[in-house]
C-alpha positions as CSV (number, residue, x, y, z in Angstrom):
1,X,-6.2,42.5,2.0
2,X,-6.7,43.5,-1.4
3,X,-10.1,44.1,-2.8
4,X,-10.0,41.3,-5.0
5,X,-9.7,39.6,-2.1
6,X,-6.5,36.3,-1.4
7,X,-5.4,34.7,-3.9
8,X,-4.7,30.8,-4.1
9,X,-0.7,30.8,-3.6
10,X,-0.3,26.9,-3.7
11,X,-1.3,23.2,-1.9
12,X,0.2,20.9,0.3
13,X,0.0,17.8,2.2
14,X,0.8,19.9,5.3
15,X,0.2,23.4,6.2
16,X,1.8,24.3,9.3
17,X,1.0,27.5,11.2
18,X,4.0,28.4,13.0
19,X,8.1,27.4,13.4
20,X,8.8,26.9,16.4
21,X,9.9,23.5,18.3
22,X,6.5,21.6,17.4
23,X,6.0,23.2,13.9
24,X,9.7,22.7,12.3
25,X,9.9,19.4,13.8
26,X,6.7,18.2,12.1
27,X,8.0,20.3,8.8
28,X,11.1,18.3,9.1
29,X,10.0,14.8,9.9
30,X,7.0,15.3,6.9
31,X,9.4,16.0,4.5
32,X,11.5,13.0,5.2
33,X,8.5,11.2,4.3
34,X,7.9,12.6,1.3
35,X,5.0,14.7,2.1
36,X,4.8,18.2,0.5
37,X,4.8,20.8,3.8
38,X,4.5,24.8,4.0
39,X,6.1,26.0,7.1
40,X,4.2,29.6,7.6
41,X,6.2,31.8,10.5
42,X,5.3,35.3,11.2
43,X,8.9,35.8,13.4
44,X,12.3,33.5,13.1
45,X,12.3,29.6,12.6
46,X,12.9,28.1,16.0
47,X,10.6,30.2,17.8
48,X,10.6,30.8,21.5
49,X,12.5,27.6,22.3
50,X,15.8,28.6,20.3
51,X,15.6,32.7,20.4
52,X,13.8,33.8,23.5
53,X,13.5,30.5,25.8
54,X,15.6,26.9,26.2
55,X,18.8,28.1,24.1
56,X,19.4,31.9,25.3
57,X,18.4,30.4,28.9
58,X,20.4,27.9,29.4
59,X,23.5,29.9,27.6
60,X,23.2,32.3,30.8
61,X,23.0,29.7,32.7
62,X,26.1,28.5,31.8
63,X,28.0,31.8,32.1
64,X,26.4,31.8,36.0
65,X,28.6,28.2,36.7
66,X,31.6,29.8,34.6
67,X,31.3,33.2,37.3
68,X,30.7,30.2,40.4
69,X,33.7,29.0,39.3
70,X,36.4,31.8,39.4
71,X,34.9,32.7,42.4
72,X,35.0,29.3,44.2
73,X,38.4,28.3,42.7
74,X,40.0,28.2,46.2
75,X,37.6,25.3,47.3
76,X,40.1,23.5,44.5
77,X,43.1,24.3,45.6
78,X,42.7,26.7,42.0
79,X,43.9,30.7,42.4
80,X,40.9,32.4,41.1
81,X,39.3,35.5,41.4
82,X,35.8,36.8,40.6
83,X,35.9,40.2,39.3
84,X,32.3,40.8,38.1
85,X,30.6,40.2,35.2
86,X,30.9,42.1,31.8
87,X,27.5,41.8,30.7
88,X,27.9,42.7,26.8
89,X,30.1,39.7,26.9
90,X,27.9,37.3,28.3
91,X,25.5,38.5,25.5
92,X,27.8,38.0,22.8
93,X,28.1,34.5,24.2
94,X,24.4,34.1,24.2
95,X,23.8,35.6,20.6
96,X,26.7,33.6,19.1
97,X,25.3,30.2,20.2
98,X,21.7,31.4,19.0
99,X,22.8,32.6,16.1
100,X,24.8,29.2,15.0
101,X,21.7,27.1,15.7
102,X,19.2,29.7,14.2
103,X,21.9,29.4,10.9
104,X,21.9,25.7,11.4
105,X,18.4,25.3,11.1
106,X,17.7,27.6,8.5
107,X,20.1,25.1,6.2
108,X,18.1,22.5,7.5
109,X,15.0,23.3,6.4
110,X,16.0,24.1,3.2
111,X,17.5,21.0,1.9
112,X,14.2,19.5,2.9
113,X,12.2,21.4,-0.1
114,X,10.4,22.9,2.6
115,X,8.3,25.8,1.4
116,X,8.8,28.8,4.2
117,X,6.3,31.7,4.2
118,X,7.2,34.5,6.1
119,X,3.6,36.3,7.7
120,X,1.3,35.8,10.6
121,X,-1.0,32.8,9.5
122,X,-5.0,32.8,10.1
123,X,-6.9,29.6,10.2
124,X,-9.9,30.3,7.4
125,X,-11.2,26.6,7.8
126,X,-10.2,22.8,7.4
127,X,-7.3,22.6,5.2
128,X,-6.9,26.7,4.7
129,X,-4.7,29.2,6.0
130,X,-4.1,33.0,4.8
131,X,-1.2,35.0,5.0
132,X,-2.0,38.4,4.0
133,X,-3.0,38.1,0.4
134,X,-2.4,34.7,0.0
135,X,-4.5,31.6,0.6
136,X,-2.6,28.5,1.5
137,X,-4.4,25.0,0.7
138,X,-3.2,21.5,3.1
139,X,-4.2,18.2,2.9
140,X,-3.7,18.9,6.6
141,X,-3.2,21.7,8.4
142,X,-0.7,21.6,12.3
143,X,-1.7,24.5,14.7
144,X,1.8,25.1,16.4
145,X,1.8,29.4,17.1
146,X,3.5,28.4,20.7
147,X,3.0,30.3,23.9
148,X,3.8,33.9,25.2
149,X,5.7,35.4,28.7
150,X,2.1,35.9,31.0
151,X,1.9,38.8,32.7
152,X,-0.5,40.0,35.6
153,X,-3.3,42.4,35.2
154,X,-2.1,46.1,36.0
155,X,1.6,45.5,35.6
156,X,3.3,47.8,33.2
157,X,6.2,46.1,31.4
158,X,9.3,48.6,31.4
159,X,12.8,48.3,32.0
160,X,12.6,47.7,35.7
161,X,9.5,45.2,35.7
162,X,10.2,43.0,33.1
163,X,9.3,39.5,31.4
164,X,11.9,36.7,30.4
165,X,11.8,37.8,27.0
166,X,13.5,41.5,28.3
167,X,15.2,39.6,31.0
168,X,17.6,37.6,28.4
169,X,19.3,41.0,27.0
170,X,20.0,43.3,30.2
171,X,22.7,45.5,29.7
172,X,24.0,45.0,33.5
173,X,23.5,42.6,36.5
174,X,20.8,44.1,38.6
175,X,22.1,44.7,42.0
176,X,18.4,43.7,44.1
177,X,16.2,41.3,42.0
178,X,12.3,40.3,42.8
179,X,11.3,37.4,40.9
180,X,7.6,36.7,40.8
181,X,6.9,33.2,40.1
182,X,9.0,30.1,41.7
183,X,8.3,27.8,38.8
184,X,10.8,26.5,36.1
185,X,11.6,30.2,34.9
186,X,11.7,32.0,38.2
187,X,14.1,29.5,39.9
188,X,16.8,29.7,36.7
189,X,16.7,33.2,36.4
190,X,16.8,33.7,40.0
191,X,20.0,30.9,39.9
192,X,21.8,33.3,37.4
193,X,21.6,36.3,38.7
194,X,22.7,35.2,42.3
195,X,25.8,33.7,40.1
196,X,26.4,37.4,38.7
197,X,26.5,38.8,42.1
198,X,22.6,39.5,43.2
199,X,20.7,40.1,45.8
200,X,17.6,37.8,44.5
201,X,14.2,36.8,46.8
202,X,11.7,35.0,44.8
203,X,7.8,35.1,45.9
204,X,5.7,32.0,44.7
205,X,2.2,32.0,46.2
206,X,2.3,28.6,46.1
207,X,3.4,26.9,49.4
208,X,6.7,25.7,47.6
209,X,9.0,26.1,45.1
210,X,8.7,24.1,41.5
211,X,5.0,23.3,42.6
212,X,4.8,21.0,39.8
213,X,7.5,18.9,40.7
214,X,7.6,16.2,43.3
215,X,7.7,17.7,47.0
216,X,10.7,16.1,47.8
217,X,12.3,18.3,44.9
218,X,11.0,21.6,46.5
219,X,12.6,20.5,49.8
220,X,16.0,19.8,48.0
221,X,16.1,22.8,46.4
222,X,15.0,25.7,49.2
223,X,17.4,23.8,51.1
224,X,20.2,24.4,48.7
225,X,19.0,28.1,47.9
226,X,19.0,29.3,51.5
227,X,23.1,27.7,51.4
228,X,23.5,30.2,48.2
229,X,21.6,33.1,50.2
230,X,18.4,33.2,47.7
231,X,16.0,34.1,49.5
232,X,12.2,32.1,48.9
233,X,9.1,33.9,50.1
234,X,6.6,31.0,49.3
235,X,2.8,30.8,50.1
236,X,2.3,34.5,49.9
237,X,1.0,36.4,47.2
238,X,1.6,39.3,45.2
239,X,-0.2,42.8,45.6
240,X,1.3,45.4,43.3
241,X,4.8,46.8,42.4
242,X,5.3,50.8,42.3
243,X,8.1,52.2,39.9
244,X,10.1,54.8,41.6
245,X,13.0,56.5,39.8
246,X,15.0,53.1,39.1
247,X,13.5,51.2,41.7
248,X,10.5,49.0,41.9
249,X,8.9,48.7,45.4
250,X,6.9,45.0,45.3
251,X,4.2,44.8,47.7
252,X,2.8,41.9,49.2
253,X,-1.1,41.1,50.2
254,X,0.8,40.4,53.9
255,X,1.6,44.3,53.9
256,X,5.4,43.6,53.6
257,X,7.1,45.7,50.6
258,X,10.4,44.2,49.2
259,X,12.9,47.1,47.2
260,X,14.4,45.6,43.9
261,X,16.1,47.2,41.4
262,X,14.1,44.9,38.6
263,X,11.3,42.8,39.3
264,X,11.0,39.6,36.8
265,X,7.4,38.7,35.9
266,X,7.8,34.5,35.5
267,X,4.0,33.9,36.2
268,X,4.0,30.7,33.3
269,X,3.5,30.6,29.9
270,X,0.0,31.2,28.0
271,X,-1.0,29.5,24.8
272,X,-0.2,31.9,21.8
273,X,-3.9,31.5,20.0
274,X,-5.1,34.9,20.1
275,X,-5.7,36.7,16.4
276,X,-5.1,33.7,14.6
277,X,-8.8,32.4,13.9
278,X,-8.7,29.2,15.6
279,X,-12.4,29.5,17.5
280,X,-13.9,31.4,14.4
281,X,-12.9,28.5,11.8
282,X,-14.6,25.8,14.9
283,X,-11.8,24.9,17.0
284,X,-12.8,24.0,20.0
285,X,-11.0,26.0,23.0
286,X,-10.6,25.5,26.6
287,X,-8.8,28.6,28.6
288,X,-7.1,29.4,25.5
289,X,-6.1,26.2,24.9
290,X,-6.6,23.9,21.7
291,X,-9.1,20.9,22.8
292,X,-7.3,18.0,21.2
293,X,-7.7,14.1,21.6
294,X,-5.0,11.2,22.7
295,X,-4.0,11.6,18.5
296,X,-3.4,15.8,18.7
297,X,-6.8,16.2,16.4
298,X,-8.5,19.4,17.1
299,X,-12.4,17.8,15.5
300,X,-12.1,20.2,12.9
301,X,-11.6,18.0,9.9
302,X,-7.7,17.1,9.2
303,X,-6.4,19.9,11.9
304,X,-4.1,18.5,14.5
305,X,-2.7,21.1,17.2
306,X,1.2,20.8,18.9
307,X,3.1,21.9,21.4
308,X,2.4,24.5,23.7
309,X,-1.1,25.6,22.5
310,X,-2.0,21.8,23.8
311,X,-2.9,21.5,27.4
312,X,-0.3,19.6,29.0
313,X,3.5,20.3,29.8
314,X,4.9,23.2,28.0
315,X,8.7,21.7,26.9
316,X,10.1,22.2,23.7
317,X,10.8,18.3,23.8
318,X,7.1,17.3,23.7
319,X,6.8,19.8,20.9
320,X,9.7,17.7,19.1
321,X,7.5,14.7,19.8
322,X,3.9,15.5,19.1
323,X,5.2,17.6,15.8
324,X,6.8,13.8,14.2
325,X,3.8,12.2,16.0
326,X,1.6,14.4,13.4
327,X,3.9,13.4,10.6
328,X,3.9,10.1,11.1
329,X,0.3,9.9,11.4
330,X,-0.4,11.6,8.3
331,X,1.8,9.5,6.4
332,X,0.0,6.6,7.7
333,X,2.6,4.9,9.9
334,X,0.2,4.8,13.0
335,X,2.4,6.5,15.8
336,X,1.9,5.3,19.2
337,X,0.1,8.4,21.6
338,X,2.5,10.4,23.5
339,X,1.8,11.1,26.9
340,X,2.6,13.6,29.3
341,X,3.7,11.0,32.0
342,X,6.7,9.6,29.9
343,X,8.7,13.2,29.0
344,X,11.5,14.0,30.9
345,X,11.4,17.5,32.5
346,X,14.4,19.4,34.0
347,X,14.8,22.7,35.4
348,X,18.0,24.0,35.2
349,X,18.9,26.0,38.1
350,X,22.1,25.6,40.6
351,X,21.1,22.4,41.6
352,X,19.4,20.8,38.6
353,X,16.1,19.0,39.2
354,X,15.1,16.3,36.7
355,X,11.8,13.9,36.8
356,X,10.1,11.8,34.7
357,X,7.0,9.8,35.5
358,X,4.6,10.5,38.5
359,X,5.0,12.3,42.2
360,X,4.4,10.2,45.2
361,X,1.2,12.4,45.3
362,X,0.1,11.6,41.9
363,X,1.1,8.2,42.3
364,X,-0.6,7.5,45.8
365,X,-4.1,8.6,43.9
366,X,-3.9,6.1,41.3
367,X,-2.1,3.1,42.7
368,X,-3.2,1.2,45.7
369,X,0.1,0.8,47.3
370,X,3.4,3.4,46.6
371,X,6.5,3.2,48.0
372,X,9.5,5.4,47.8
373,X,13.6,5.0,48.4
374,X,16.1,7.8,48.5
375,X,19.5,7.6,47.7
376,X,21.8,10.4,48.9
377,X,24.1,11.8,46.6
378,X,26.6,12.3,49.7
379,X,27.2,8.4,48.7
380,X,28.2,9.3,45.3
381,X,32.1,10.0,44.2
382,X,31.6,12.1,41.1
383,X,28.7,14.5,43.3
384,X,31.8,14.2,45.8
385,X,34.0,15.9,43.4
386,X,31.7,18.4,42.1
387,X,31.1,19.2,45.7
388,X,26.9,19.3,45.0
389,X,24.6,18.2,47.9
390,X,21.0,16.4,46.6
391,X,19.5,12.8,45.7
392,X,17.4,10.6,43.7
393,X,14.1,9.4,44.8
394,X,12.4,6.7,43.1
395,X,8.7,6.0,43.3
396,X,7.5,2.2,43.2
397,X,4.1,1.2,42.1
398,X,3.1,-1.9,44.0
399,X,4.5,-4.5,46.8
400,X,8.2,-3.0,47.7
401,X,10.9,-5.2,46.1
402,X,12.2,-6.7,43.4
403,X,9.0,-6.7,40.8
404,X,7.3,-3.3,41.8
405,X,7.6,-0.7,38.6
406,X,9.0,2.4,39.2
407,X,6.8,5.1,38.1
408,X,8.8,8.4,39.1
409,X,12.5,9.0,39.2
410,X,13.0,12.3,41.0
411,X,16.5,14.0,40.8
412,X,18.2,17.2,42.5
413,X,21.9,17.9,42.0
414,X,24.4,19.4,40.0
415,X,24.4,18.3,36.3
416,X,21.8,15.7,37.5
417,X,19.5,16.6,34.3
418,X,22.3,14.8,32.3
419,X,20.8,11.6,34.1
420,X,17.4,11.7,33.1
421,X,18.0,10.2,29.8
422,X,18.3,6.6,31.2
423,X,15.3,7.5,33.6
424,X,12.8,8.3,31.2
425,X,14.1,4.4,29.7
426,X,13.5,3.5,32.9
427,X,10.0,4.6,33.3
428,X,8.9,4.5,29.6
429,X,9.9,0.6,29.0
430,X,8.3,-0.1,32.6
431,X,11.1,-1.9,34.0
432,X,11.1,-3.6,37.0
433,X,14.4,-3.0,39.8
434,X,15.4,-6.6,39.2
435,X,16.0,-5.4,35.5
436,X,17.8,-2.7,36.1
437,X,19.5,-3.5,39.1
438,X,22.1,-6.0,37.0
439,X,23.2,-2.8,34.1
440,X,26.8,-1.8,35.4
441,X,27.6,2.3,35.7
442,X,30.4,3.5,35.2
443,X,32.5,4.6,38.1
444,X,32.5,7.4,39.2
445,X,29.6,9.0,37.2
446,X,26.1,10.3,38.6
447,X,24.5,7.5,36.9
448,X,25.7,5.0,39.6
449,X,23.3,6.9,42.1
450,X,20.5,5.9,39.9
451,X,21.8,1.9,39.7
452,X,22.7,1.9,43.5
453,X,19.0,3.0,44.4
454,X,17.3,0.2,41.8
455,X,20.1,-2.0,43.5
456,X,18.5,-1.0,46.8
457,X,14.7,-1.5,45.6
458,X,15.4,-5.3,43.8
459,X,17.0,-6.0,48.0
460,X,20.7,-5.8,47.0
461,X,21.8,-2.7,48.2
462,X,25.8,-1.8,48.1
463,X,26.6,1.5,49.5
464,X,23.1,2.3,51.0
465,X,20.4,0.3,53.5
466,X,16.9,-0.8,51.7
């Protein structure tokens, strides 16, 4: 800073520290409304979501079904062959997509009138922010700096033990992989490089995999790992992991040591709040986290906080939401709360899991009586044809029939995340089986599994028994 100290570089209705999913979404929803916004990002607009998360992700994921593919062409009655993966190609891929949507949203932004200031953004006080030299003014300022790749205390990061940030540009397809962590990240990556030709085990010290999912989803999906020879070392926990040459020896607290040529790090996410001045302007924290209310207000005068910094489900989708909910409630249109309960969540390994709503755990604790039905996918035509094994399970609030809400909708299968759309309608508008029950799905699509088993609930079951 200089010594005449920063200079007073402009005002706004909105100030918003960082670009990512919550922060651009908020820029861009603000501006609609004809609020003046300052969009203040230190890296790339889209942050971890479009260049180091969802987009890059799921783009490998996509490679790992084109590889399953050639290689299970026969299954078909298709001559295929596998012949390994070209790794520099697969990046292209990857780069290409994230560099159209990157483009994309750039030209986005700036037909909004969207003021962009490129610098890492400190919170001074309500309504301020610097950026170097520069003070920024807001009517309002939105804390959205995102989250980080957590690591464990005495790991060194290097080219053999690795977070998912390095994991998304290896040069070549590891042959032995040790993935630390069987949540959301841990099971795709783990998914992908099994595609590429891997030898993968993943240790969770949990006693399942996708802890935070319903248990019926765990089951599902060890089930369909062990068919795809991923091996799943739950409920044990990690001791250290010794570099060796180009090997990494990981050892356990039960005294066994697993060889790996890389070992991924996918431990979870932590809030990104560090160096920006959050606690020293009077945020409140908790764990690193910004304390916010039901409306996203910090209780530092006209500073709201999005996204992944909020305790609560890190998805780039609730980011979306709360950043319009913030625009929307500064222009005065009183936006209803959004809640954690009603946002879809899928992970998308090989098979997909999708939920919405409550567990049967967290259900069971807050309603007096919970019952569940199952339909099997082995029912379904379209699963049929994309030869994938799973189900859905739906949880039901109240006396079993007809006019008990659902309040979960648990889904394992392939390309079963394309069905959560009409779930989260489902569990969001609180309907009842006997309402849902009467829509017609097309045939054959996925979607019928979801009809048949609200069929089943409202006592009309067709291909299955209530």
């Amino acid at each position: 800073m200089s010594e005449a100290g920063p200079r007073d570089a402009g005002t706004a209705d909105l100030v918003i520290l960082g670009g990512g999913s919550g922060g651009y979404a908020c820029a861009l929803r603000a501006a609609e409304l004809g609020l003046s916004v300052v969009l203040i990002e230190k890296d790339k607009l889209g942050g971890t979501c479009l260049h180091r998360g969802c987009i890059p992700t799921k783009a490998l994921l996509h490679a790992a079904e084109v590889a399953d593919n050639a290689r299970d062409g026969a299954r078909f009655g298709v001559r295929s062959t596998f012949d390994g993966v070209d790794m520099a190609g697969v990046n292209s891929y990857k780069d290409g997509v994230v560099g159209r949507l990157y483009q994309g949203l750039q030209g986005l932004v700036g037909s909004r009138g969207i003021t962009v200031v490129q610098g890492a953004g400190v919170l001074e006080g309500p309504g301020v922010v610097r950026v170097g030299d520069d003070r920024w003014t807001g009517r309002h300022v939105v804390l959205a700096t995102g989250s980080y790749a957590r690591s464990l205390p005495g790991l060194e990061l290097d080219d053999r033990i690795v977070t998912s940030d390095a994991a998304l540009s290896l040069d070549e397809v590891p042959q032995r992989v040790v993935v630390l962590g069987g949540g959301v990240i841990g099971v795709e990556f783990a998914s992908v490089w099994r595609s590429f030709g891997a030898e993968v085990t993943v240790v969770e010290a949990l006693p399942r995999l996708v802890p935070a999912e319903d248990e019926f989803c765990s089951t599902q999906l060890a089930r369909a790992f062990r068919r795809r020879r991923i091996t799943a070392r739950t409920g044990v926990r990690f001791a250290k992991a010794t570099r060796h040459g180009d090997a990494v020896t990981v050892s356990l607290e039960s005294g066994e040591e697993l060889e790996a040529d890389l070992l991924l790090v996918a431990v979870g996410r932590g809030p990104n709040t560090t160096g920006h001045g959050f606690a020293e302007a009077g945020v409140a924290m908790t764990d690193g986290f910004v304390t916010i209310d039901e409306r996203l207000r910090t209780g530092l005068d006209g500073v709201y906080a999005v996204g992944d910094i909020t305790p609560g489900l890190q998805l780039a989708h609730r980011g979306f939401a709360h950043g319009i909910f913030v625009a929307e409630d500064v222009a005065g249109l009183d936006p209803a709360p959004v809640t954690d309960d009603g946002i879809p969540r899928v992970t998308y390994c090989d098979p997909e899991i999708a939920s919405v709503g409550l567990t049967e755990d967290a259900a069971r604790e807050r309603y007096d009586e919970v019952h569940t039905f199952t339909y099997d996918l082995a029912g379904n035509g379209r699963s049929q044809i994309l030869r994938t094994s799973g189900a859905v399970k739906l949880v039901q609030a109240g006396p079993a029939g007809p006019d008990g809400p659902v309040v979960g909708v648990h889904m394992v299968g392939s390309r079963i995340g394309e069905l959560v759309g009409e779930a989260q309608l489902v569990y969001n508008w609180e309907a009842l089986p006997r309402d849902v029950a009467p829509l017609i799905h097309a045939h054959p699509t996925q979607s019928e599994a979801l009809g048949e088993a609200h069929l089943a609930l409202a006592g009309k079951p067709l291909h299955t028994h209530s």
